[in-house]
C-alpha positions, 0 to 999 in steps of 0.5 A: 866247362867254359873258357875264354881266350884272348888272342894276339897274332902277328899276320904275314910276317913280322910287323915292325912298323918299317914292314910294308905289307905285314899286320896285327890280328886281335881275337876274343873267344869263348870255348866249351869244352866237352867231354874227357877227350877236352875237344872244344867248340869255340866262338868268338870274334877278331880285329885283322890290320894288315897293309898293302904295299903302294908306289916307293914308301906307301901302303894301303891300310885293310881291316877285316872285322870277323865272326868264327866258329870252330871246333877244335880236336885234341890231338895230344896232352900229357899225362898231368894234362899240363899241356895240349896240342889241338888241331882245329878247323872253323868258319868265319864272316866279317866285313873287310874295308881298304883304306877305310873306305877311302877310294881316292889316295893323296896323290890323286889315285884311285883303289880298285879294291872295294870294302866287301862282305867277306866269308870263309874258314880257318885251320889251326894248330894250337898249344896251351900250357896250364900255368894253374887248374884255370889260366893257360898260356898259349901258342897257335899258328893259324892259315885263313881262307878269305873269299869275296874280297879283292885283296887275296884269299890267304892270311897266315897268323902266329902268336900267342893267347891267354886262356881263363877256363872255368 
């Protein structure tokens, strides 16, 4: 069996649009299921904004553009199977841009953080809820760890995602 999910996620707080240092995380996946157990492998790819706070009011705009490959273990599901609880670890590449390539700011400063190649891996902990035998509705929390870029190494994301499964 296949599934696609679509993923939504606050990044680093709450983004409100007044936040500072908060973001967005878009994703699409593709995961097959395998076996009784419903443990799954997923592939799939994500769009991260995310934004670092700079002089009084300002902030510094970074996406990251990302490739992951997980596997995902069921830990717990009821018996009518309407629910499951995962637990998954992945691994990830993109490329990462600050300011989108921007190095000079309007008040003539420049960022010392480059556009970067970036790689690294996930945990996560997600829950679906089966609303019929192919669509489930979701929730997941999600810790990356991100090397080879000059603007940290952890982003922690919560939301929500749509699964179609056939």
């Amino acid at each position: 069996m296949s599934a696609v999910e679509v993923r939504a996620d606050m990044v680093n707080g709450f983004y409100t649009g007044n936040s500072r240092n908060c973001g967005y995380n878009l994703g699409v996946f593709y995961s097959v299921i395998k076996g009784n157990n419903a443990n799954t492998w997923s592939f799939g790819g994500e769009y991260l904004q995310t934004y670092k706070p700079y002089g009084e009011k300002g902030r510094i705009p970074v996406a990251q553009f990302t490739g992951e490959v997980g596997y995902n273990l069921r830990i717990v599901s009821d018996y009518s199977q309407t629910f499951h609880l995962y637990g998954g670890v992945s691994a990830l590449a993109g490329y990462e841009t600050v300011n989108w390539g921007e190095s000079i700011l309007r008040d003539g400063s420049t960022i010392q953080a480059k556009d970067a190649f970036i790689y690294g891996g996930a945990v996560t902990l997600s829950a679906d809820f089966y609303l019929s035998d192919h669509v489930a509705l979701g929730a997941h929390l999600k810790e990356k760890f991100i090397f080879g870029n000059d603007t940290g190494h952890f982003l922690f994301a919560y939301g929500i995602h749509f699964k179609y499964q056939f």
